[in-house]
C-alpha distance (Angstrom), angle and dihedral (degrees) to the residues before:
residue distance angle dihedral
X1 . . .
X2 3.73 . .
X3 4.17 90.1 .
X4 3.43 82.8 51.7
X5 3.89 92.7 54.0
X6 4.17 81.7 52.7
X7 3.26 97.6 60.1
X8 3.90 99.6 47.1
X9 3.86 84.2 48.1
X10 3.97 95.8 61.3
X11 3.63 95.0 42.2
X12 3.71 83.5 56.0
X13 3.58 93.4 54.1
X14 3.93 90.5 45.1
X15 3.63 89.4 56.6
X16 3.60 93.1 50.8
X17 3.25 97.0 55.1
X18 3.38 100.2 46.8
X19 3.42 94.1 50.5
X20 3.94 86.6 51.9
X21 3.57 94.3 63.7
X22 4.01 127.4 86.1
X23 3.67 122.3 -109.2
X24 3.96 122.0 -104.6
X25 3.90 115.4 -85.4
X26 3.86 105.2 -107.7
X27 3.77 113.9 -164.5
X28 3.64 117.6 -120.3
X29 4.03 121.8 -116.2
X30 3.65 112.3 -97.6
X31 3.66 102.2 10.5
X32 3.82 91.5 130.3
X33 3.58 137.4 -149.5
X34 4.09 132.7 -71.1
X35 3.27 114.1 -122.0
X36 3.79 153.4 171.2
X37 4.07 118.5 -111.1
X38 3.67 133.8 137.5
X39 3.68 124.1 -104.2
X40 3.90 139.8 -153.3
X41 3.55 126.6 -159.9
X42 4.07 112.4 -141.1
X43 3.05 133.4 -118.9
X44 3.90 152.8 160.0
X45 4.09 113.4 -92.7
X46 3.99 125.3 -174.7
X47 3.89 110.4 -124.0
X48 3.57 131.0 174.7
X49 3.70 121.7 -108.3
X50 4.09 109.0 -131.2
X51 3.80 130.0 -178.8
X52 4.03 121.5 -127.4
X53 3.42 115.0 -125.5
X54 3.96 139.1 156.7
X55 3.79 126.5 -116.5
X56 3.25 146.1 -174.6
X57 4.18 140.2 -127.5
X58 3.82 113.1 -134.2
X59 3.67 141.5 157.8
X60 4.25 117.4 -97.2
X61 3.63 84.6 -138.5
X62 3.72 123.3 33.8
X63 3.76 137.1 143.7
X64 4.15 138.8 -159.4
X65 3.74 100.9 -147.2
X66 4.22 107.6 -154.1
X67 3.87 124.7 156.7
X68 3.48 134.2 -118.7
X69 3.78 104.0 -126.8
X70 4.06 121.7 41.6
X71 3.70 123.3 -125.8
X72 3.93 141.4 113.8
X73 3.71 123.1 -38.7
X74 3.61 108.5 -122.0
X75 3.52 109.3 174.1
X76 3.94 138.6 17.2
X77 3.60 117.1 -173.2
X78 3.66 100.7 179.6
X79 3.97 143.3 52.4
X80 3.77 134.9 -143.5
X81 3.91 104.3 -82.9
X82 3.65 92.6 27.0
X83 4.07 115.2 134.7
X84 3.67 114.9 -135.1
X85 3.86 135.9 -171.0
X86 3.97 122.2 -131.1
X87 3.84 108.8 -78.0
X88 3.60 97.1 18.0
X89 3.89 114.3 149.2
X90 3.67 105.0 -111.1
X91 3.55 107.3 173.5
X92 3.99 139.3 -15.5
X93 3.85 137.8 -140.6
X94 3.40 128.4 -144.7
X95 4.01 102.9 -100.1
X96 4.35 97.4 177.4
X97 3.52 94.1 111.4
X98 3.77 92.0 49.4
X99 3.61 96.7 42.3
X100 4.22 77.8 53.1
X101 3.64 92.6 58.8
X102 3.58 98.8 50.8
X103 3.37 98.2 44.3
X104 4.04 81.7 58.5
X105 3.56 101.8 47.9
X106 4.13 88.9 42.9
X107 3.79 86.7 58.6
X108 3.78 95.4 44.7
X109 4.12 81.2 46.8
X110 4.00 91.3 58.9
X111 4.12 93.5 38.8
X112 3.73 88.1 56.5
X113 3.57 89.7 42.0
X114 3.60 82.0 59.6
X115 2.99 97.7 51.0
X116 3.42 103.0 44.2
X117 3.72 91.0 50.1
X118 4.05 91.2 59.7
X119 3.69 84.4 52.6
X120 3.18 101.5 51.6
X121 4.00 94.0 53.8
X122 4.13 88.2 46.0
X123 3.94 88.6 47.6
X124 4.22 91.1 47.3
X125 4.23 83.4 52.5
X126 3.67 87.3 44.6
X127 3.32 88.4 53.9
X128 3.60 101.8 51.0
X129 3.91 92.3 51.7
X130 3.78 90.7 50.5
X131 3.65 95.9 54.2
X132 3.71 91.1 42.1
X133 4.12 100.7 49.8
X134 4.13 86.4 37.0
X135 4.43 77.1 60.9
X136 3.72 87.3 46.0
X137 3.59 102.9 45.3
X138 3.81 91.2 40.7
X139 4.24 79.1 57.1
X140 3.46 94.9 44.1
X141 3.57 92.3 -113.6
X142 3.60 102.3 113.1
X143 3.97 122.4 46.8
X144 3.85 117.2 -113.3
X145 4.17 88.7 -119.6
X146 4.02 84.7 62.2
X147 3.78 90.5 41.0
X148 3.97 89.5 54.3
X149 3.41 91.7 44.4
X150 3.86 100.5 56.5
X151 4.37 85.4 41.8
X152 4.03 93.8 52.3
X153 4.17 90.9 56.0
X154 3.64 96.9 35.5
X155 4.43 89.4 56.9
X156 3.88 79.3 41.1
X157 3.11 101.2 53.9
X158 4.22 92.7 41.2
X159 3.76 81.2 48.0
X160 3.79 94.3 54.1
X161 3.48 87.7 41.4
X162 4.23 99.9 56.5
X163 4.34 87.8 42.6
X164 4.01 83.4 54.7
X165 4.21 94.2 43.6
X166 3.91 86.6 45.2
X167 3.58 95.3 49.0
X168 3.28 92.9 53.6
X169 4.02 105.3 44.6
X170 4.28 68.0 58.3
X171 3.41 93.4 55.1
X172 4.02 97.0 45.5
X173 4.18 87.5 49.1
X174 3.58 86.9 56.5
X175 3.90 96.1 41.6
X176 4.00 83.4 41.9
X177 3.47 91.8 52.3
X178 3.94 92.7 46.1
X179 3.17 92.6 46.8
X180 4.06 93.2 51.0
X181 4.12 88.5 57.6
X182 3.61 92.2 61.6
X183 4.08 104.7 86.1
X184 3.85 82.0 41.8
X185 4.05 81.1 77.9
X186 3.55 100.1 64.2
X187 3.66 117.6 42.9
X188 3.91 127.6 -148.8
X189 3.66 134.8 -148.8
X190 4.07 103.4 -106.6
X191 3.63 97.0 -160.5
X192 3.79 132.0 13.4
X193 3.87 111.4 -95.4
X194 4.15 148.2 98.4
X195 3.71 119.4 -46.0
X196 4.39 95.3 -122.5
X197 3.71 99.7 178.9
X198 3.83 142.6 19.3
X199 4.02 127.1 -168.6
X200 3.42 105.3 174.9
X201 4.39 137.6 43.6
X202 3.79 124.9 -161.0
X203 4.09 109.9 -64.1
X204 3.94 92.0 34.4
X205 3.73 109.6 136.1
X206 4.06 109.9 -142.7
X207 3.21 136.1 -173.8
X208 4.04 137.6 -129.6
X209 3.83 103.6 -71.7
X210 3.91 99.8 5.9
X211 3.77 110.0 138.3
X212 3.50 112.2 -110.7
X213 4.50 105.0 -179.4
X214 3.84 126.8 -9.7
X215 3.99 115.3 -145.1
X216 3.74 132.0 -164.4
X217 3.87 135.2 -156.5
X218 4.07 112.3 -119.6
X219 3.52 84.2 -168.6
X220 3.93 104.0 55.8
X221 3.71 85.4 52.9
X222 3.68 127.9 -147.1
X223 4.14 135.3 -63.0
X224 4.11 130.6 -163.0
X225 3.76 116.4 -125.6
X226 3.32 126.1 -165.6
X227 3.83 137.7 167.2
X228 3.86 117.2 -117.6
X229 4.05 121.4 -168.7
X230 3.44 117.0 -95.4
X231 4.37 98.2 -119.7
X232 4.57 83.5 65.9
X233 4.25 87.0 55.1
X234 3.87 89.5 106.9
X235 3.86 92.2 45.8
X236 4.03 92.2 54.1
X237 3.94 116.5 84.7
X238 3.69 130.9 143.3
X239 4.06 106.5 -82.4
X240 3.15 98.1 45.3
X241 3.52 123.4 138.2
X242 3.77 127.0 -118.1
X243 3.57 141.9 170.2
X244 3.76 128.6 -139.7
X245 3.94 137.0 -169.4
X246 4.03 120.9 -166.4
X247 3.96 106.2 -168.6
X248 4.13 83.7 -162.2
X249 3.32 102.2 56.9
X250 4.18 95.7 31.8
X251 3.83 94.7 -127.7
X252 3.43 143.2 123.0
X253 3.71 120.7 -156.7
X254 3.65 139.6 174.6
X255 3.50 119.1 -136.7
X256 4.27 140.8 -175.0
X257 3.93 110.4 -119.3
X258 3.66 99.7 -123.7
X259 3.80 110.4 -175.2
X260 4.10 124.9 19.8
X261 4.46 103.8 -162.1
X262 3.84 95.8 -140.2
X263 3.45 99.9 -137.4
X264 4.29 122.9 94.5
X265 3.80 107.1 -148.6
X266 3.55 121.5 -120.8
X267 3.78 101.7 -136.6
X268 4.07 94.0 43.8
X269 3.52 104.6 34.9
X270 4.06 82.1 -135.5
X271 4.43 133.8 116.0
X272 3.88 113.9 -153.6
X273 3.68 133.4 -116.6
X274 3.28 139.3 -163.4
X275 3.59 136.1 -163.3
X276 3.90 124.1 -172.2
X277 4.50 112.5 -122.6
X278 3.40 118.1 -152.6
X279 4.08 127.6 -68.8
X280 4.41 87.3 -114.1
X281 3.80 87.7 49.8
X282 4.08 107.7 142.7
X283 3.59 113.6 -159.8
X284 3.38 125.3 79.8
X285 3.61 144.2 -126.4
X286 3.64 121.3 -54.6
X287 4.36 90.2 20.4
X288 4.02 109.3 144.3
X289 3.98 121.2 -115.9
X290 3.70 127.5 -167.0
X291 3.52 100.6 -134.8
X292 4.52 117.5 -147.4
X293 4.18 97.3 -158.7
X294 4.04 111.1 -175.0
X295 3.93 113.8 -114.3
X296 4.28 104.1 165.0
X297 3.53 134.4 -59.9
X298 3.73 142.9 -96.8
X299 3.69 152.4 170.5
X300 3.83 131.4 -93.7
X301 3.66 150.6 146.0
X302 3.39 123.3 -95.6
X303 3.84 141.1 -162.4
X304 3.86 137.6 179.6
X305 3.76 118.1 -91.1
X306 4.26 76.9 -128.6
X307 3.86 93.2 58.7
X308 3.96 94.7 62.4
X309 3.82 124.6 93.7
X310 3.73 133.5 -162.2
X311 3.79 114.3 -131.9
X312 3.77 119.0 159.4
X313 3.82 98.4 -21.7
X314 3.65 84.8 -50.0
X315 3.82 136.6 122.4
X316 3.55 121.2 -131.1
X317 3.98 161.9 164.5
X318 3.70 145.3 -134.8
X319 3.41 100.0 -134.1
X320 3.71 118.4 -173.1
X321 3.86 120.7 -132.7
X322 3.89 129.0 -134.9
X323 4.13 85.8 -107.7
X324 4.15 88.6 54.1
X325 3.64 99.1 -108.4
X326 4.18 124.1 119.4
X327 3.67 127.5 -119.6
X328 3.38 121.1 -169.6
X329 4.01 110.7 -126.0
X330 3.86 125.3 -174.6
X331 4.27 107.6 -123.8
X332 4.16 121.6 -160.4
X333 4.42 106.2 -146.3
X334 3.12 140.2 -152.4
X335 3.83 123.4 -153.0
X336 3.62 131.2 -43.6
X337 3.96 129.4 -103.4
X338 3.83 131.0 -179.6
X339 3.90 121.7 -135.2
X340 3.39 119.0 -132.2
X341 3.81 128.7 169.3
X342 3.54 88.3 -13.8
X343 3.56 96.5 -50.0
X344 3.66 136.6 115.1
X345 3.83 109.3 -129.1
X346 4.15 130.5 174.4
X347 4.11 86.5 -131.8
X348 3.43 141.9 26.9
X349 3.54 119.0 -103.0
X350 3.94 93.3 -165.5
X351 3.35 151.2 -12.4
X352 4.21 96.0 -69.6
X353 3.88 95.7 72.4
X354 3.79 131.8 130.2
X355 3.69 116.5 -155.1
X356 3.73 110.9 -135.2
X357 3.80 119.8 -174.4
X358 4.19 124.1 -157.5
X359 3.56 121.4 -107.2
X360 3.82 105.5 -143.3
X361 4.02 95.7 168.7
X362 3.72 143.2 10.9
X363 4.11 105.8 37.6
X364 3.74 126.1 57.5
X365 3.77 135.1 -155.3
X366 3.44 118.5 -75.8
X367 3.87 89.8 32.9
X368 3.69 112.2 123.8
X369 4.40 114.7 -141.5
X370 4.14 134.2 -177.4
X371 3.05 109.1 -89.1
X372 3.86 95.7 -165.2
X373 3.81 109.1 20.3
X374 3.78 109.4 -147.1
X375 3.78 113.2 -131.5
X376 3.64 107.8 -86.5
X377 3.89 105.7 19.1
X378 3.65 109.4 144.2
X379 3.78 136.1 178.4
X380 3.78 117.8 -66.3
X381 4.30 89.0 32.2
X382 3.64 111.6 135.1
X383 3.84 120.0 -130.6
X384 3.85 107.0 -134.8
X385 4.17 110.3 -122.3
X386 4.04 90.9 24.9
């Protein structure tokens, strides 16, 4: 009995002293995780407001060689690509049938020369006798039927003789003219460069005008042109900055407009500028640029590219909350800029850029966001230090 008493005793005290004890800390569902992220404070930046607009490479000195006169190609010395050296024969025209035609009019040039010369000595005769029996009838000595005689061939003859003298000054305009259509059958390089484009092979039959080859100068170098709408033609003068993207060559450059053509089309509402590249520039001729033009300035918010997250088709931020925790909130943007040297810019001059995006909607400044989300951070995760 009494080591029965015992034994109810220390399961008494056992009791007790569990009972005395305090429960196990259970964690409460959705308390989230610390953990370690970067931050960025918010806040308003000035940017410049640019205008979009395509471009196009092309050579500072280029010409589209045509002829004068039409006829067969016989002869083209040169390919697309080829380099050629100031007045290098490039191509060649058939010139027979001119050749033809001046070897006409030259003969018709020496049988009224001929002619004209046989004249001339009957006229000088003529002359003589009209002089002398214009003596002789003045002295009575000659009767006025012989006088009119001698008068009506000498103004003959002169007459004869100015039709012949004006048909030929005709006949030398035409040979001159011939004659000037000549070196417009073989066409020379005007400038040393590279042979870009070729319309026409050997046996090709062209016409007055027609362009036949284009050349550019590698040594002028190359320009951007672009067309800019008509309501920005006060804002445009030479100096002005610009900034240019070619998605073929992967760079970004800025650039100096260098010429503004003062004259707004009438179809396009748009004035043309140019802007000179550099003398290494690689692309070539006719290569597209997305051109950044300067319109004004004003203030945003802006985020790194690395901040946003996809969810659901959706853009959005970690934004953390006054009591340190992140919630996930969905952001509208605007377009995308790069930072370089402390400077927002619509492309990337080089390689050190950070691509910042506007915020349009959904954070405000002052807020602070993660920068780089760390893979798995969810809503209700606390950022350690906030």
């Amino acid at each position: 009995m009494k080591n029965l008493k015992g034994f109810l005793a220390l399961v008494l005290l056992l009791v007790i002293g569990a009972c005395g004890k305090e429960a196990p800390e259970r964690k409460t569902p959705g308390a989230g995780r610390t953990v370690k992220a970067q931050t960025l404070t918010l806040k308003e930046e000035r940017v410049a407001l640019y205008r979009e607009l395509p471009g196009t490479v092309e050579a500072r000195e280029r010409a589209r060689l045509s002829s004068k006169v039409g006829g067969f190609v016989r002869e083209v010395r040169v390919a697309e690509g080829d380099r050629v050296r100031k007045g290098e024969v490039l191509l060649r025209l058939d010139d027979q049938e001119i050749r033809e035609r001046i070897r006409a009019l030259s003969e018709a040039h020496r049988a009224l020369s001929h002619e004209l010369s046989a004249v001339s000595a009957r006229l000088r005769f003529a002359e003589a006798e009209y002089r002398r029996f214009a003596k002789l009838y003045k002295e009575e000595a000659a009767t006025a039927e012989e006088f009119e005689a001698k008068k009506s061939e000498y103004e003959a003859l002169s007459a004869q003789k100015e039709a012949l003298a004006a048909r030929m000054k005709e006949i030398e305009a035409r040979l001159n003219q011939v004659r000037s259509l000549l070196p417009y059958t073989v066409l020379r390089a005007p400038f040393s460069g590279r042979v870009v484009r070729k319309w026409v092979d050997e046996g090709t039959f062209v016409r007055p005008g027609e362009p036949l080859l284009e050349v550019e100068s590698r040594k002028a170098g190359k320009r951007l042109v672009f067309q800019v709408e008509e309501e920005f033609f006060e804002r445009v003068a030479p100096g002005l900055e610009i900034w240019a993207t070619f998605p073929a060559a992967g760079r970004s450059l800025k650039l100096k407009v260098t010429e503004v053509v003062p004259a707004v089309s009438p179809e396009s509402r748009t004035f043309t500028v140019k802007a000179d590249l550099p003398p290494d520039f690689p692309l070539p001729s006719g290569s597209y640029a997305q051109v950044f033009f300067p319109i004004g300035e004003r203030k945003g918010l802006f985020v790194p590219r690395a901040a946003l997250v996809d969810r659901g088709g959706f853009r959005a931020l970690f934004v953390v909350e006054k009591d340190g925790r992140v919630s996930l909130r969905v952001v509208r943007l605007g377009k995308t800029f790069f930072r370089h040297e402390g400077k927002l810019l619509p492309a990337c001059p080089g390689v050190e850029c950070e691509a910042v995006v506007e915020v349009l909607s959904g954070v405000s400044a002052g807020e602070r966001v993660v920068v780089h989300p760390p893979l798995g951070l969810r809503e209700g995760d606390r950022i350690e230090g906030a």
